[in-house]
C-alpha positions as CSV (number, residue, x, y, z in Angstrom):
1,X,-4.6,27.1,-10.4
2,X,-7.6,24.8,-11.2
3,X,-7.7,21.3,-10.2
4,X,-9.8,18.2,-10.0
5,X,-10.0,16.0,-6.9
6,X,-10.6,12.5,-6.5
7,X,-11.4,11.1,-2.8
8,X,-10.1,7.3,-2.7
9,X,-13.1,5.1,-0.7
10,X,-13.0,2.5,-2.7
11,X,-10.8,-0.4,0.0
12,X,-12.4,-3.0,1.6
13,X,-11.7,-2.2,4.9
14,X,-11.3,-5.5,5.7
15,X,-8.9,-4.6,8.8
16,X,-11.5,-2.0,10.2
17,X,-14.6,-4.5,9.8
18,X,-16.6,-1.6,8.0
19,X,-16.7,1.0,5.6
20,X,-14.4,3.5,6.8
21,X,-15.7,5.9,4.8
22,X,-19.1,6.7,6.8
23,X,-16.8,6.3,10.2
24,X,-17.5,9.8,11.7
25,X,-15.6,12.0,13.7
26,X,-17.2,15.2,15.3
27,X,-20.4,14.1,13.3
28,X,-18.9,14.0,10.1
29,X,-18.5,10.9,8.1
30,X,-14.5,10.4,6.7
31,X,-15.5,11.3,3.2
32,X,-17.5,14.3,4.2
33,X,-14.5,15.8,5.6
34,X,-12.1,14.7,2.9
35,X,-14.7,16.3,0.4
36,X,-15.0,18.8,2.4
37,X,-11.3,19.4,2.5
38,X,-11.0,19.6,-0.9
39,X,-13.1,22.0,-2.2
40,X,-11.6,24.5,0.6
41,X,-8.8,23.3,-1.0
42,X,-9.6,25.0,-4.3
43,X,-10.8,22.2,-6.6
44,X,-13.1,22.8,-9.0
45,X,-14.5,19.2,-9.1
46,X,-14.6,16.4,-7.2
47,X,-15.1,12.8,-7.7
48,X,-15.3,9.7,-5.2
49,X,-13.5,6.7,-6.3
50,X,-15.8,4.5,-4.6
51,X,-17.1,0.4,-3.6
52,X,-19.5,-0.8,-5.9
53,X,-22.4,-1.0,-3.1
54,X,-22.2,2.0,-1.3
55,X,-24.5,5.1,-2.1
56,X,-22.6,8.3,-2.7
57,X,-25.8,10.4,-4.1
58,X,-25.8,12.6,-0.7
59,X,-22.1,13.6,-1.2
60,X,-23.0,15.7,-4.5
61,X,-19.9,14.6,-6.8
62,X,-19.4,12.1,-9.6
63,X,-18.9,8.5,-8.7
64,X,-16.1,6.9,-10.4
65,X,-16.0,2.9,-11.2
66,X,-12.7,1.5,-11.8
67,X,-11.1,0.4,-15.7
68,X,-9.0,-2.0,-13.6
69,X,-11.1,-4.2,-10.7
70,X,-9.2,-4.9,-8.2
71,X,-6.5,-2.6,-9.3
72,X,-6.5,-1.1,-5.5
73,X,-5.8,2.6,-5.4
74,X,-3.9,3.0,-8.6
75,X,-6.6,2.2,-10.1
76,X,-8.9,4.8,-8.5
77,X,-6.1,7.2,-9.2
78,X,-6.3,6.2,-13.4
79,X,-9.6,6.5,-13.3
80,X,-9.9,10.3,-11.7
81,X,-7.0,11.0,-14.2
82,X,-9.1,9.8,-17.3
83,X,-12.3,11.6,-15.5
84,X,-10.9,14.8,-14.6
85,X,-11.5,18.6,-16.8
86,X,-8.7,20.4,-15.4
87,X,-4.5,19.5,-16.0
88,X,-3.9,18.8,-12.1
89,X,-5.9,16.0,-10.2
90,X,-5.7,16.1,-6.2
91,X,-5.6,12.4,-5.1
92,X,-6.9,12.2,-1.4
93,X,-7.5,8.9,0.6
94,X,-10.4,8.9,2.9
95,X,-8.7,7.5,5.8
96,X,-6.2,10.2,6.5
97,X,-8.5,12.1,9.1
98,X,-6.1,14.7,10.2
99,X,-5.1,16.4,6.6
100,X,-6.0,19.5,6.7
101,X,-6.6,23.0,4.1
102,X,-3.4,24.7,4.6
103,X,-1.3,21.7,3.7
104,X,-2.9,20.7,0.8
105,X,-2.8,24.8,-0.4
106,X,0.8,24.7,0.5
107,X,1.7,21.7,-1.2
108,X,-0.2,23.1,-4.5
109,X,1.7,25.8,-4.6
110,X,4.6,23.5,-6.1
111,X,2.7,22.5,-8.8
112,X,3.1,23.7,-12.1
113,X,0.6,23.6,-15.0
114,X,1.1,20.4,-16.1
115,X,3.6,18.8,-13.1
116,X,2.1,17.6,-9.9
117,X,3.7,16.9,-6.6
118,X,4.3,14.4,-4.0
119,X,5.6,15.0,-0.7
120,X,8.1,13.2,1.3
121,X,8.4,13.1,4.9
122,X,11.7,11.6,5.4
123,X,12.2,9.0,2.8
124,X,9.0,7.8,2.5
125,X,6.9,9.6,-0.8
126,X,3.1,10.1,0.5
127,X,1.5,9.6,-2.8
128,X,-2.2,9.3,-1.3
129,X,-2.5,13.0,-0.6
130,X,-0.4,14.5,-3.7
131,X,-1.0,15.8,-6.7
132,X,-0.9,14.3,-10.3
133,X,-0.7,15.7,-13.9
134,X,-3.7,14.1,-16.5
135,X,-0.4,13.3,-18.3
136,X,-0.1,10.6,-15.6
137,X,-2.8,8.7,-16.6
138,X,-1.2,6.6,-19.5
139,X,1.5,5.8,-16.7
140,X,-1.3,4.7,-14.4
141,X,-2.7,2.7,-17.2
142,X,0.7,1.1,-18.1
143,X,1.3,-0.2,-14.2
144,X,-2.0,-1.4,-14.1
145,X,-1.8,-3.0,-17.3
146,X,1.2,-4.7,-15.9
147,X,-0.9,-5.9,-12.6
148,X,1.7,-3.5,-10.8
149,X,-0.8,-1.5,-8.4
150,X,2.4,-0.2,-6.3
151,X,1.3,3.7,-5.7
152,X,4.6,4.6,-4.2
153,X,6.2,2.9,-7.1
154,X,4.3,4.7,-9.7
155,X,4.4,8.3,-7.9
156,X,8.2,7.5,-8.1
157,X,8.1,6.9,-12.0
158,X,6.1,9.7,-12.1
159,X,8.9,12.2,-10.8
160,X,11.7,10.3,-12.8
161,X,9.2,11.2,-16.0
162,X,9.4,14.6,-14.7
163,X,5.4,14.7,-14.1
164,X,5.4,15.2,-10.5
165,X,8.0,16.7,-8.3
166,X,9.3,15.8,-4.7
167,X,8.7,18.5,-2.0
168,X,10.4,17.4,1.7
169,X,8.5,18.3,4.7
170,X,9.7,17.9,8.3
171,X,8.7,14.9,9.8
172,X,6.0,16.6,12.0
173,X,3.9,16.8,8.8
174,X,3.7,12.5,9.5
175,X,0.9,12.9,11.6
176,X,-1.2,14.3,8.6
177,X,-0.7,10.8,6.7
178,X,-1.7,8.6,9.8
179,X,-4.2,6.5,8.7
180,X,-7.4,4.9,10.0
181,X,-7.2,1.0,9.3
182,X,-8.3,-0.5,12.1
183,X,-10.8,0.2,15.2
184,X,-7.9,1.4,17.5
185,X,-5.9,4.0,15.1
186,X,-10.1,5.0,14.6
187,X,-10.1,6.0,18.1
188,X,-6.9,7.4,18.5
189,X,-8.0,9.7,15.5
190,X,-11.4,10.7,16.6
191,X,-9.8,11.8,20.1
């Protein structure tokens, strides 16, 4: 199945005191492995949903600016959505350094032309490394449009719409959705 890809970069890292997209682990920056992720994945395009002033020309994929500022993930996801050529979109946060290839292909194989999916570990929905129909995006827009950047919230509405389904996964998948926010949970990660 063919499918877009959008790497989320664009937070302010206020907690981690820097970008934490060129944070490297192994000699790889965060988004280099993310992008790299994805295209093993199996998507056939790739966009960063980036900060304003950062340069993304060395990654080799389209840079995305946000239809709502300050709009926080959301409104990297909308944007991807509107962007994208094929019917699924792969949403990917940067800061999620241990996802790996053979979950993101097992996940995919839920999806269905034009339905995505979200996974659940527990009771919590991961919506940051899921994916979304296109059809989303008027959804996206609608929250946004609203001031309403909740992405759990909107993946939710997004399987009561019947875009997206839920897949459970045992709780040991949790350590794939540990993220990087501050210097500490960096270290942890690049152990």
């Amino acid at each position: 199945m063919n499918f877009s890809a959008v790497i989320l970069a664009g937070g302010k890292s206020s907690r981690m005191g820097r970008d934490k997209a060129f944070l490297e682990i192994s000699g790889q920056t965060l988004l280099a492995r993310q992008i790299q992720t994805a295209r093993a994945a199996g998507a056939m395009e790739i966009f960063i949903s980036g900060r304003a002033d950062a340069d993304y020309s060395a990654f080799g994929c389209g840079v995305l600016k946000d239809n709502y500022p300050d709009g926080g993930p959301l409104a990297g996801i909308e944007a991807a959505l509107a962007a994208a050529t094929h019917p699924l979109l792969l949403v990917l946060a940067v800061d999620l350094p241990e996802m790996n290839v053979e979950f993101l292909r097992q996940l995919s194989t839920n999806c269905k032309p034009n339905t995505g999916v979200v996974p659940r570990i527990g009771d919590e929905l991961e919506p940051l490394a899921a994916f979304y129909p296109k059809a989303a995006q008027s959804l996206a827009a609608t929250f946004l449009g609203k001031h309403s950047n909740a992405v759990k919230y909107f993946a939710g509405c997004c399987a009561q719409n019947s875009l997206v389904v839920l897949v459970d996964f045992p709780k040991l998948h949790g350590r794939l959705f540990r993220n990087c926010n501050t210097p500490d949970e960096f270290f942890v990660a690049g152990r």
